[in-house]
C-alpha positions as CSV (number, residue, x, y, z in Angstrom):
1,X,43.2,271.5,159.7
2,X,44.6,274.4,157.9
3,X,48.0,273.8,156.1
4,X,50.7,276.0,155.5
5,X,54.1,275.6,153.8
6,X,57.8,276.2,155.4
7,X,60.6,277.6,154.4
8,X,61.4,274.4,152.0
9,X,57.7,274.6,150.7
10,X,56.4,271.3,152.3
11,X,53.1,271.0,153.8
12,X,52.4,271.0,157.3
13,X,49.7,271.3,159.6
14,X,49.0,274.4,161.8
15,X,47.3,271.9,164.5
16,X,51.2,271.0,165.0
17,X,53.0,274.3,164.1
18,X,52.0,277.1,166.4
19,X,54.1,279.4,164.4
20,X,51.9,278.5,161.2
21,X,50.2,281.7,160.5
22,X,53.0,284.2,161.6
23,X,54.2,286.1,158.7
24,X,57.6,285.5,159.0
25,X,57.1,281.7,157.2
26,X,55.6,282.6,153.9
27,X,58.2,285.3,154.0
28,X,60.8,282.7,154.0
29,X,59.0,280.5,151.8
30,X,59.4,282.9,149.6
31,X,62.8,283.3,150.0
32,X,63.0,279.3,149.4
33,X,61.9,280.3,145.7
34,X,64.2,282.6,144.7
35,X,67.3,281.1,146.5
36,X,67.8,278.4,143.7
37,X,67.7,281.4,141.1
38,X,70.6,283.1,143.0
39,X,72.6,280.1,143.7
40,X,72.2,279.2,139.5
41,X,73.8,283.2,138.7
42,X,76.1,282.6,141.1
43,X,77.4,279.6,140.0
44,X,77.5,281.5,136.3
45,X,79.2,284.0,137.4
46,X,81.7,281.9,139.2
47,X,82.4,280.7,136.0
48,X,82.6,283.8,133.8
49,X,85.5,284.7,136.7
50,X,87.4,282.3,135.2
51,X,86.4,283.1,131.6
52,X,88.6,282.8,128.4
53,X,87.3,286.0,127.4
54,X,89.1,289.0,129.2
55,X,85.9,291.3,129.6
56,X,83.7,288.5,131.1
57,X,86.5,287.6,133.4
58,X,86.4,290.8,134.6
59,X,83.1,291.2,135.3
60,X,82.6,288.2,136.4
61,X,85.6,288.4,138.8
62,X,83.9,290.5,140.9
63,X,80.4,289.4,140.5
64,X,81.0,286.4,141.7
65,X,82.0,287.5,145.3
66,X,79.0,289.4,145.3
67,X,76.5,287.2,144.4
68,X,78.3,284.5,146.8
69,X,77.8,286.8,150.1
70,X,74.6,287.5,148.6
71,X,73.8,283.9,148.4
72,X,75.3,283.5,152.2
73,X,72.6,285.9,153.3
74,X,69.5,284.7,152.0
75,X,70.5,281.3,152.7
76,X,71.3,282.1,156.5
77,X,68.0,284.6,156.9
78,X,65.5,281.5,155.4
79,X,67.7,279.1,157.6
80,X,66.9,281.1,161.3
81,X,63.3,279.5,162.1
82,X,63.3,279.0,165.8
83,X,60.7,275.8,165.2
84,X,63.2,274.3,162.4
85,X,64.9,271.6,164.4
86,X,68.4,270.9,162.8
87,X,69.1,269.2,160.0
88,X,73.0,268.7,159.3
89,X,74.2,265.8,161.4
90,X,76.9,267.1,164.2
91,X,79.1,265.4,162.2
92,X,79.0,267.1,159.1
93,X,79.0,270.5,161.4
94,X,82.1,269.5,163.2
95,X,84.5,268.6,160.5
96,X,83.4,271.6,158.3
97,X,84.0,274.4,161.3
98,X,87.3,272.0,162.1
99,X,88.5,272.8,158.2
100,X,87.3,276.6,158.3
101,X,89.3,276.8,162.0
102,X,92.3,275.5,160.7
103,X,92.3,277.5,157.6
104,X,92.1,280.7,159.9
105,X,94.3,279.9,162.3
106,X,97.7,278.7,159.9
107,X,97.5,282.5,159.2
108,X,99.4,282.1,162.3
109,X,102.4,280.4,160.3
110,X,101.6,281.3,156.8
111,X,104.5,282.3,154.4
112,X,101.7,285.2,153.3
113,X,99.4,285.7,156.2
114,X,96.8,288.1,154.6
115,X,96.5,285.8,151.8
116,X,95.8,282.8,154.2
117,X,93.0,285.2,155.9
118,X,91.7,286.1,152.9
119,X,91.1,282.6,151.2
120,X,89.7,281.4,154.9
121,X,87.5,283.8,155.2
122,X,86.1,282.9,151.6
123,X,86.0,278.9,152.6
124,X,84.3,279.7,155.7
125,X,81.8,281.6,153.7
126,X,81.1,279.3,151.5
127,X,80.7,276.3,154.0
128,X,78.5,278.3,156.1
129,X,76.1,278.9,152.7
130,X,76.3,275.2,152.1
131,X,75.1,274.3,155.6
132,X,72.6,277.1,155.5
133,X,70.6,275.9,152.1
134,X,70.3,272.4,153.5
135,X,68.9,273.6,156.9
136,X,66.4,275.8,154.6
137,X,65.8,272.5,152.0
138,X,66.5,269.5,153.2
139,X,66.8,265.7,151.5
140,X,63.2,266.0,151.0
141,X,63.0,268.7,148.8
142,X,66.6,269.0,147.1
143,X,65.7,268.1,144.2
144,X,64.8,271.8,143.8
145,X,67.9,273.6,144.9
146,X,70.1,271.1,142.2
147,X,67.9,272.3,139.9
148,X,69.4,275.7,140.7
149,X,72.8,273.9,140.6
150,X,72.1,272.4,137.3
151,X,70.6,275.6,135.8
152,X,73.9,277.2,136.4
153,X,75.6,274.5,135.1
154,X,73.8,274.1,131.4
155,X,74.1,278.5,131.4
156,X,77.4,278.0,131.3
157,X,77.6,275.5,128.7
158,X,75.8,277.0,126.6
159,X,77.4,280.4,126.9
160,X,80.5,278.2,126.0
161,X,78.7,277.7,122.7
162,X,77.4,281.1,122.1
163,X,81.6,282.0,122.7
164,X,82.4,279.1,120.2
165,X,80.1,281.2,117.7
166,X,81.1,284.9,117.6
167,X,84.9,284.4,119.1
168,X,86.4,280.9,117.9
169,X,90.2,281.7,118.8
170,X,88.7,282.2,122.6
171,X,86.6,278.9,122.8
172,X,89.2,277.0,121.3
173,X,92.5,275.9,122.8
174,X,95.4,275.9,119.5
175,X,96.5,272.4,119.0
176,X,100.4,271.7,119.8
177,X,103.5,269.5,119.2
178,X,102.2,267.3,121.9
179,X,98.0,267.8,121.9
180,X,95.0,268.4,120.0
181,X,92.9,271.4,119.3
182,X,90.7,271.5,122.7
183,X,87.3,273.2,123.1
184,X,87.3,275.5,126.4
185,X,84.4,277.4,125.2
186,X,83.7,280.0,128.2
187,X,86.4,278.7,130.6
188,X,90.0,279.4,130.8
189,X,91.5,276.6,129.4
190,X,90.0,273.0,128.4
191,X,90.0,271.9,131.9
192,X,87.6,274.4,133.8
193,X,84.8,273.7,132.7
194,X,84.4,270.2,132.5
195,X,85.2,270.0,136.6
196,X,82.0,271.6,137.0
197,X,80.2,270.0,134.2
198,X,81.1,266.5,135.1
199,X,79.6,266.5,138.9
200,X,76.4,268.0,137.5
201,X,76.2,265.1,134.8
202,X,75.4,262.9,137.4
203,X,72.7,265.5,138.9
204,X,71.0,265.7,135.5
205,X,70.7,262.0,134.9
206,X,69.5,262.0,139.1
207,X,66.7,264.5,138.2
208,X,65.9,262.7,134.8
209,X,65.3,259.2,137.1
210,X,63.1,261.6,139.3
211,X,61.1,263.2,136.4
212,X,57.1,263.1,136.2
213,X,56.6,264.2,133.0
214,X,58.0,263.7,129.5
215,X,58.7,267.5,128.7
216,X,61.0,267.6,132.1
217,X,62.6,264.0,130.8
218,X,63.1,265.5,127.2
219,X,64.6,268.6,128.8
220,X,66.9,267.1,131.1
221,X,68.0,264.2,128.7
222,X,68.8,267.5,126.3
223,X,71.1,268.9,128.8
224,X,72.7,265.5,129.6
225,X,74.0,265.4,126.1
226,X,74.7,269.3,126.4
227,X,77.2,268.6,129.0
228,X,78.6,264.8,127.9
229,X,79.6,266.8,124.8
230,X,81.3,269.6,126.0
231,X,83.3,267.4,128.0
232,X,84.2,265.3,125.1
233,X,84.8,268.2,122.6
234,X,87.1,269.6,125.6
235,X,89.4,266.3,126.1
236,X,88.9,265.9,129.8
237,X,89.6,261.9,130.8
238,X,89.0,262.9,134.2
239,X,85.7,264.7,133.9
240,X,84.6,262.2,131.8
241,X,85.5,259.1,134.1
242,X,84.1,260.8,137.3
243,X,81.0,261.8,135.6
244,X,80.0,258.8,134.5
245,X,80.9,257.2,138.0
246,X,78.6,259.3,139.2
247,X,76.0,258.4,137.0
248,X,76.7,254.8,138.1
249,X,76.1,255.4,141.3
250,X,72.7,257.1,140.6
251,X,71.6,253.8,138.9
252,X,73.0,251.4,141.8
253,X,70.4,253.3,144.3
254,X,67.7,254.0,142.1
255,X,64.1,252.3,142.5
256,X,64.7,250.1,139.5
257,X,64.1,246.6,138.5
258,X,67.0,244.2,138.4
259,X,66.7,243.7,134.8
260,X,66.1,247.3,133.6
261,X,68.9,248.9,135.8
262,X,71.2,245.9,134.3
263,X,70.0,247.2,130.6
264,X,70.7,251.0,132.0
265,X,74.0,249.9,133.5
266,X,75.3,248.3,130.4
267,X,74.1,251.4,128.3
268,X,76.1,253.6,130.8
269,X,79.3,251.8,129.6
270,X,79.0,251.9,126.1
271,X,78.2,255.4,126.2
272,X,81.4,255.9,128.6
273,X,83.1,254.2,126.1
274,X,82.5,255.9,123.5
275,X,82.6,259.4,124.7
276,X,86.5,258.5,125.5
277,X,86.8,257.3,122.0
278,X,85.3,260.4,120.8
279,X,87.5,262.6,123.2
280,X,90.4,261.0,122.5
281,X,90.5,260.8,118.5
282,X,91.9,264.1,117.8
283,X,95.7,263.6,117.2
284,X,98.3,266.6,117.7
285,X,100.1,267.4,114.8
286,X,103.8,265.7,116.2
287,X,106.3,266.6,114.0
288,X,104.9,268.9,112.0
289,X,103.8,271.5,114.3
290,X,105.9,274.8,113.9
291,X,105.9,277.0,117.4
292,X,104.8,280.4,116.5
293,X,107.0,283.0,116.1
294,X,108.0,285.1,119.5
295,X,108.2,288.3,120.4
296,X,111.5,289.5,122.4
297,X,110.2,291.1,125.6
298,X,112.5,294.0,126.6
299,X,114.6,293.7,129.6
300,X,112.7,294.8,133.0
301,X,114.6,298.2,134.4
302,X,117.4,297.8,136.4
303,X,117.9,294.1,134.8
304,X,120.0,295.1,131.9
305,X,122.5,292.7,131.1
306,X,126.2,292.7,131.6
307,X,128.2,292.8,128.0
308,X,128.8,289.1,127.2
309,X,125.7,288.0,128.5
310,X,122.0,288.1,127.4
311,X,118.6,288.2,129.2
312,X,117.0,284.7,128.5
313,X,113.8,285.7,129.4
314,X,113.9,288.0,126.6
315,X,115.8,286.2,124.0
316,X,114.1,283.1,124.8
317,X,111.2,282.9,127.5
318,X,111.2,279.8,130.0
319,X,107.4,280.0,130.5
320,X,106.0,276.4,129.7
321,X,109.0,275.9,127.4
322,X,111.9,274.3,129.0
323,X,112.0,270.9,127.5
324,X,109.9,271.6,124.9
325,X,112.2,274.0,122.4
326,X,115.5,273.2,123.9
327,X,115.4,269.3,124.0
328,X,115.2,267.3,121.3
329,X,112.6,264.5,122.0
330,X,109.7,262.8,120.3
331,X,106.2,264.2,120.8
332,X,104.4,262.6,123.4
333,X,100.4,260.6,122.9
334,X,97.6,261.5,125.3
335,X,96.8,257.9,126.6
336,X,93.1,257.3,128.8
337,X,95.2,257.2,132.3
338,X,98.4,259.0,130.7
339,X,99.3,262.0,133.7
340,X,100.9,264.2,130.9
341,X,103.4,265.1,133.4
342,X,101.5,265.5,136.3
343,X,103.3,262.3,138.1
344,X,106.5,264.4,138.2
345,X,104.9,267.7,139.9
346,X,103.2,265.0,142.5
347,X,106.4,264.0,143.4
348,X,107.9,267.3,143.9
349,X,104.5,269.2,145.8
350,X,105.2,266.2,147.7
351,X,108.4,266.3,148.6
352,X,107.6,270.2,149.0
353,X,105.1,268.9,151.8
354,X,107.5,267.0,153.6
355,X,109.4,269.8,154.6
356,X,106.3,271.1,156.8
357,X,104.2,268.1,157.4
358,X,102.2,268.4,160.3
359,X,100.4,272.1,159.3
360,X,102.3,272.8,155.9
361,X,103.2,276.4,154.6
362,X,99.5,278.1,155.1
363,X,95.7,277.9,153.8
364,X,95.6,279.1,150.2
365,X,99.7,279.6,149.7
366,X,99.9,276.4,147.4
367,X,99.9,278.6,144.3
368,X,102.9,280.5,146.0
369,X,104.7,277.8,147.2
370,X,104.3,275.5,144.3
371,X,106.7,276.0,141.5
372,X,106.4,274.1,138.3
373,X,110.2,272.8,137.4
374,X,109.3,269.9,135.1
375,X,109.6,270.1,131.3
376,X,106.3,267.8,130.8
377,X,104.0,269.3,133.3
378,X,102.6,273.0,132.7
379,X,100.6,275.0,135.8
380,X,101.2,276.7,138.6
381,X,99.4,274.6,140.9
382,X,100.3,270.6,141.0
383,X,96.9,269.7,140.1
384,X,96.0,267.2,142.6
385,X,93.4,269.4,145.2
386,X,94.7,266.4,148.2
387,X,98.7,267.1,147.7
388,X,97.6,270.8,147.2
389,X,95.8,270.2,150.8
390,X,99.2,268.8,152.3
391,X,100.7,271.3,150.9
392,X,98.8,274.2,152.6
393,X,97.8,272.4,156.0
394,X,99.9,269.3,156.3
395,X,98.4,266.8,157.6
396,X,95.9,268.3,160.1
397,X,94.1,269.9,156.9
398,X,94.4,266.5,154.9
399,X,92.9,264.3,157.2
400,X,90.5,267.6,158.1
401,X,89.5,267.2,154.5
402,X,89.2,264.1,154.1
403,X,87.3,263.4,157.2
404,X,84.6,266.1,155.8
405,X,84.3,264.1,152.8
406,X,83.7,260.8,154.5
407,X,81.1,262.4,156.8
408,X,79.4,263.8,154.1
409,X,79.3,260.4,151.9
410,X,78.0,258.5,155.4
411,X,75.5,260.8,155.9
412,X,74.0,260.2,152.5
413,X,74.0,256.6,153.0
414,X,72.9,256.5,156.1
415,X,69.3,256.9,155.3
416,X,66.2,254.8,155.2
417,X,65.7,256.3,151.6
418,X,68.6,256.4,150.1
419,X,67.4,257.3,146.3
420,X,66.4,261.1,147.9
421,X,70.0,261.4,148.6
422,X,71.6,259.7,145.4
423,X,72.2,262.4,143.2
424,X,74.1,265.0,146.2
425,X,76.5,261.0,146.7
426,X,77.0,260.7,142.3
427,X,78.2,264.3,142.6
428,X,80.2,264.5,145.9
429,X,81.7,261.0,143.8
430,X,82.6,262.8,140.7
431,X,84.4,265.9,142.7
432,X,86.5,263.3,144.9
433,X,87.7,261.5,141.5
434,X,88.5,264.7,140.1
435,X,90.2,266.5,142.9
436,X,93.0,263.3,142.1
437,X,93.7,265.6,138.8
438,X,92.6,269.3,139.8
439,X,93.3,271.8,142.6
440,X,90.1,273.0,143.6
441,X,88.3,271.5,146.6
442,X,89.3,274.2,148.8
443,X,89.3,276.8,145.9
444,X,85.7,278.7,146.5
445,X,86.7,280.7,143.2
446,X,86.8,277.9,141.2
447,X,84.4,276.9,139.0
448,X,83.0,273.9,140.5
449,X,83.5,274.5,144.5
450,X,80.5,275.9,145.1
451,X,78.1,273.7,143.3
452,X,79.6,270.5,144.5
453,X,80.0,271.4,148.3
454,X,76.1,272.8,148.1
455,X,74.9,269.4,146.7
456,X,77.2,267.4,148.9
457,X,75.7,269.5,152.3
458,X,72.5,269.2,150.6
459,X,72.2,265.2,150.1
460,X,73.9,264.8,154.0
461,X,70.7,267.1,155.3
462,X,67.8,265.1,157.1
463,X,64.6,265.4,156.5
464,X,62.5,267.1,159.3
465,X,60.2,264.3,160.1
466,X,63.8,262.3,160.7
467,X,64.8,264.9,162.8
């Protein structure tokens, strides 16, 4: 029986396949190669977007969109085989176009409509790639694709190094009253890299479970430490709790012995612990710090002044200060499960929410709506992607959201084989732990959206003999 391979690059027999020999299946075989390459630059480029370093942002801020509806067309092109039955469960499908239709349609109510368009049209393109590479791969052949995931992943870490070599002052964060010196190395701030590093943690250690040979183990047990360190060097708690829960996970369903995944368990811990020893021994410098000296910004035309008063903006900018400069209090310590102020902008974004609860103020306003009033919290989004959810579609998006997640998470358990599935569950685990602390689920240019939604629809895919 002659054998040919589809679009995923599995074997099957032509006896069963009458399309076996027409062109268009090594074509998209093919196709099945490079995919993982693109998704990889993508995710890279995704990354630079939100870069440290002003000339990589810029390229990479437009890159990225490229490469994305670049991505979305291979992905959809190796997807459209006719003999293919489908693989996402209706599930999955439902709640996914039930987000995406949502987001569309509160341009309807939107305090900024073309924004709201704009950031829909982005989600919808992203979901629609996600559910396109797992029609093309599969459960039973994922382990590929991640490796495109993770490739994009360790890139970026290492660029952070290369950054951390030639431009210091851009890799590293300036310690302050109240924290440490923190590495960021190619990302914006200590923060955005990490929330990509931490779900892909979990893939590596997956992969390094799954590995035949001892130059893949070596190589992927190199990586592993490649990212566990950036996150510690960077501070993260967060990334550094929800990667190693999903590293936990990946040992509770791999094929291991009682004794040995016990051994592995308890090694998981003490390396957990002391990565947040690690991360957490730098001290700020309190009392001693001295701000740096400011420059007075000119008033803006037409906002001169009247004689007796002064422009405070000028004389003394508001930006991330108020509290810090003009109250006199003691310098605060970064604790394991401290918020560092982020209870306080909770509270507000939610009482924010209240005021439109059922469909909220519009997809992708929460950056306009939000405004940061607290002394101890710092951003301009509050941080926490579920309140940033309710904030944008009220309720309807929230349990939207939420129900996507779930369906995703079932659908990886629910499985004869679980293990095949196990690494897309550790990382969809690690993103729902860290959306508590970042905005970014719904964000497709953040740093991390694209990688964890493409391993989430990834792991929830059947395999075609399931189908």
């Amino acid at each position: 029986m002659r054998e040919y391979r589809d679009a995923a690059g599995v074997a099957r027999g032509g006896a069963h396949y009458p399309g076996a020999l027409m062109p268009s299946r090594p074509r998209r075989s093919r196709l099945a190669q490079v995919i993982p390459f693109v998704l990889g630059a993508a995710i890279f480029a995704f990354a630079c977007g939100s870069s440290s370093v002003a000339r990589v942002q810029h390229a990479g801020h437009s890159l990225r969109w490229v490469l994305l509806f670049v991505l979305l067309a291979l992905a959809v092109w190796a997807a459209l085989d006719p003999q293919r039955p489908m693989r996402l469960p209706v599930s999955v499908l439902a709640t996914a176009a039930a987000l995406s239709v949502v987001a569309f349609v509160s341009a309807l109510w939107s305090v900024d409509p073309r924004l709201t368009f704009e950031r829909a049209a982005t989600l919808g393109a992203m979901l629609v790639t996600a559910a396109a590479l797992a029609q093309v791969y599969g459960v039973e052949d994922a382990d590929r694709l991640l490796r495109g995931v993770v490739g994009g992943a360790a890139a970026v870490a290492i660029a952070g190094l290369l950054v951390l070599a030639v431009r210091h002052h851009d890799a590293v964060e300036a310690s302050t009253r109240d924290l440490p010196a923190r590495y960021q190395g190619l990302g914006e701030n200590p923060n955005t890299v990490p929330l990509l590093l931490a779900p892909c943690l979990a893939l590596v250690v997956w992969l390094l479970v799954r590995a035949s040979s001892r130059r893949s183990r070596i190589a992927l047990a190199a990586v592993a430490l490649l990212f566990d360190g950036s996150i510690i060097a960077s501070g993260s708690r967060g990334s550094l709790i929800a990667g190693f829960t999903g590293i936990a996970v990946v040992l509770g369903l791999a094929p291991l012995r009682g004794r040995l995944r016990a051994v592995l368990v308890l090694a998981t811990v003490v390396a957990l612990a002391a990565s947040i020893g690690l991360a957490l021994t730098p001290k700020s410098q309190g009392a001693a710090w001295v701000p740096p000296p400011r420059t007075h910004t000119a008033p803006a035309p037409g906002s001169d002044p009247k004689p007796g008063y002064l422009n405070v903006e000028g004389v003394f900018p508001l930006d991330s200060d108020v509290g810090s400069i003009l109250v006199d209090s003691s310098p605060s310590r970064r604790a394991l499960f401290g918020l560092t102020g982020r209870g306080e902008a909770w509270r507000g974004a939610v009482d924010l929410g209240n005021e439109r609860p059922i469909a909220g103020y519009g997809f992708g306003t929460e950056g306009v709506v939000f405004v940061d009033r607290w002394a101890d919290f710092v951003g301009g989004l509050p941080e926490n992607s579920y309140i940033g959810m309710y904030l944008q579609l009220g309720t309807v998006g929230l349990v939207t959201l939420l129900a996507l997640i779930a369906t995703l998470a079932y659908s990886c358990l629910h499985r004869r084989d679980r293990w095949q599935s196990a690494g897309s569950l550790a990382a969809l685990t690690a993103g729902v732990i860290l959306a508590v602390v970042q905005s970014y689920l719904y964000s497709v240019g953040d740093v991390a959206t694209l990688a964890l939604w493409t391993a989430a629809f990834v792991g929830s895919a059947r395999a075609e003999a399931d189908v």
